[in-house]
N, C-alpha and C positions, 0 to 999 in steps of 0.2 A: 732343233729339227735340222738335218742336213737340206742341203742348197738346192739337193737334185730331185728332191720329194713335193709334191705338191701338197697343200695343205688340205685336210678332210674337212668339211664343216659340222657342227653340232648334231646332224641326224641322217643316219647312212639312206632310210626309205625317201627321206625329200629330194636325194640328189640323184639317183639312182634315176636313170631314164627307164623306160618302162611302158607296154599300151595302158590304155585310158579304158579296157574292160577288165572285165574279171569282177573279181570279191574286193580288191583293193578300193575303189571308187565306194564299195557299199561300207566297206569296214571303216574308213574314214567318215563317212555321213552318220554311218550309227555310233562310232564314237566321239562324235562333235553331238552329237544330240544327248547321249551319255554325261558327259562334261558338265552340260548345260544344265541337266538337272541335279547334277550335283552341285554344282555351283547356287542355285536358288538355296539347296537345304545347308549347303555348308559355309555360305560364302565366298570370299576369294580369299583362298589361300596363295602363298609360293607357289607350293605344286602344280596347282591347278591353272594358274597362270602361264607356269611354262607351259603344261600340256595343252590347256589351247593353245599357244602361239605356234607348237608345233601341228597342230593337228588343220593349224589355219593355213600352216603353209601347204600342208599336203592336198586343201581343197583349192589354193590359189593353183597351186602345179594341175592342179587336173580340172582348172578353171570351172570350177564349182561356186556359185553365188551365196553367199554364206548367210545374207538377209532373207532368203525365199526357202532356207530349209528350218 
């Protein structure tokens, strides 16, 4: 990677500043509840591990309590 380019991280919507309304806030809650029931019927996969880990940072960025949903 050249010297002058700043480096992107692993997921363009976590870094991406942005308000805290819209569909964004709900689409993240209902796909962390999604997740979640998949994870009971399927276990924990890879996949499903990274997708929480990103879907967890997306409720940490819009300071969302991840224990009370």
């Amino acid at each position: 990677m050249p010297a002058n380019k700043r480096p992107r991280r692993l997921n363009y919507a976590v870094n991406k500043k942005g308000p805290k309304w819209g569909t964004k806030v709900a689409n993240a809650i209902s796909h962390y509840i999604k997740l979640k029931k998949r994870m009971e019927f399927e276990w924990e996969t890879k996949w499903l591990q990274n997708a929480m880990e990103i879907v967890s940072d997306k409720l940490n960025k819009y300071s969302i309590n991840v224990e009370k949903i």
